[in-house]
C-alpha positions in Angstrom: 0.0 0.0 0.0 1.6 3.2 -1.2 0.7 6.8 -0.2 -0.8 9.0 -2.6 1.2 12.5 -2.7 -1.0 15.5 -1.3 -2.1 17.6 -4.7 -0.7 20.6 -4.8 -3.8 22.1 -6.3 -6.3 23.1 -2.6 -9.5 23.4 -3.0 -10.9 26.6 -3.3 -13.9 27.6 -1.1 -16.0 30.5 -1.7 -16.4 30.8 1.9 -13.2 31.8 3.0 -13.7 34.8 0.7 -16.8 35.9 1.4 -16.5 36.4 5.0 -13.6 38.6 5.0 -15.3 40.9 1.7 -18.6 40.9 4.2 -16.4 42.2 7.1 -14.5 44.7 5.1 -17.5 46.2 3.8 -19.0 46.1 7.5 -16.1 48.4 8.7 -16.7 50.9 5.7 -20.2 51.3 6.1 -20.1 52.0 9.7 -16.7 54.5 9.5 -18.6 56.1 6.1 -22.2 55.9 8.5 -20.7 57.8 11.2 -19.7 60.6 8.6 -23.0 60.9 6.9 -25.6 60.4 9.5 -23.9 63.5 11.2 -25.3 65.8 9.3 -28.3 67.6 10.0 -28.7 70.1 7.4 -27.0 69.1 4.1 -26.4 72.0 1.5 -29.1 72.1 -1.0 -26.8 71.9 -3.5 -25.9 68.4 -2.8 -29.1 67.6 -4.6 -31.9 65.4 -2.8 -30.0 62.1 -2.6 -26.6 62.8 -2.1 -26.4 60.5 1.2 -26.5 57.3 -1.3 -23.0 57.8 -3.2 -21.1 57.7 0.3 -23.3 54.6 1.1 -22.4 52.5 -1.9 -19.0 53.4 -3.3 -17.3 53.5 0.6 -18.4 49.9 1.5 -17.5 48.9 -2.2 -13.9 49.8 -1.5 -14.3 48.0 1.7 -15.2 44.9 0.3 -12.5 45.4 -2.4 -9.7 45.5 0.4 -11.4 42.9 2.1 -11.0 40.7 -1.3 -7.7 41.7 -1.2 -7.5 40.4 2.1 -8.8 36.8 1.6 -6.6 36.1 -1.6 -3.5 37.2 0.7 -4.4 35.0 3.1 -5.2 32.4 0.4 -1.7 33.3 -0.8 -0.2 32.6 2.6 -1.3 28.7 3.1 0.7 28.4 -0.2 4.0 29.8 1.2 3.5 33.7 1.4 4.9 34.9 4.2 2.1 35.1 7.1 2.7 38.8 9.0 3.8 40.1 5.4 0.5 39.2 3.8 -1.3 40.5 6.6 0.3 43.7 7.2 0.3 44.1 3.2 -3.7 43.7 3.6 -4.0 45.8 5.8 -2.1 48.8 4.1 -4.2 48.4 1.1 -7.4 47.8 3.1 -7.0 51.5 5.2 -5.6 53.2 1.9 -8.8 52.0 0.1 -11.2 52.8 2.5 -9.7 56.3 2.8 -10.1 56.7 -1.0 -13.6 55.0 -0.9 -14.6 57.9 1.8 -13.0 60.6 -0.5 -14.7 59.6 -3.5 -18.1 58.9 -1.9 -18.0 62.2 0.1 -16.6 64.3 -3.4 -18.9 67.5 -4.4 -20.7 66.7 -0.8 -18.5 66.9 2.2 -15.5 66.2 0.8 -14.8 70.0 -1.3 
């Protein structure tokens, strides 16, 4: 009886990515809800609806850095350095979510 070699090739489950692009978005739309729901008289010139471009495009870059996040780590369990992968992450997760609040709050509060 001889041992079959591991495959190389891991499975790879949607589920480990979805949790951390859920998470990442969570974070935005709470730092991007704090912002918005501050404001008790918006500028009329922001138009009617302004409050729904912050709400949309800051949690989308969220769950971008969170994606980023999950491949890193996927990276990592084949041979990426651990703390590198997740200090990278988090670099790119903070520099998007502070672009994300810039281009959601642009021509509102962000001028």
């Amino acid at each position: 009886m001889t041992q079959q070699p591991k495959s190389q090739n891991q499975p790879l489950h949607s589920a480990s990515f979805v949790k951390p692009i859920i998470v990442g978005a969570g974070i935005a739309l709470l730092v991007i809800s704090f912002f918005v729901f501050g404001v008790d008289e918006p500028h009329p010139e922001w138009g009617k609806f302004w409050i729904v471009r912050p709400l949309l495009i800051t949690p989308l870059a969220g769950a971008i850095g969170g994606a980023f996040y999950a491949f890193l780590n996927y990276q990592s369990s084949r041979g990426f350095n651990k703390i590198g992968a997740i200090l990278l992450s988090l670099v790119v997760y903070f520099i998007g979510l502070w672009l994300g609040i810039v281009l959601g709050l642009d021509g509102t509060m962000w001028n």
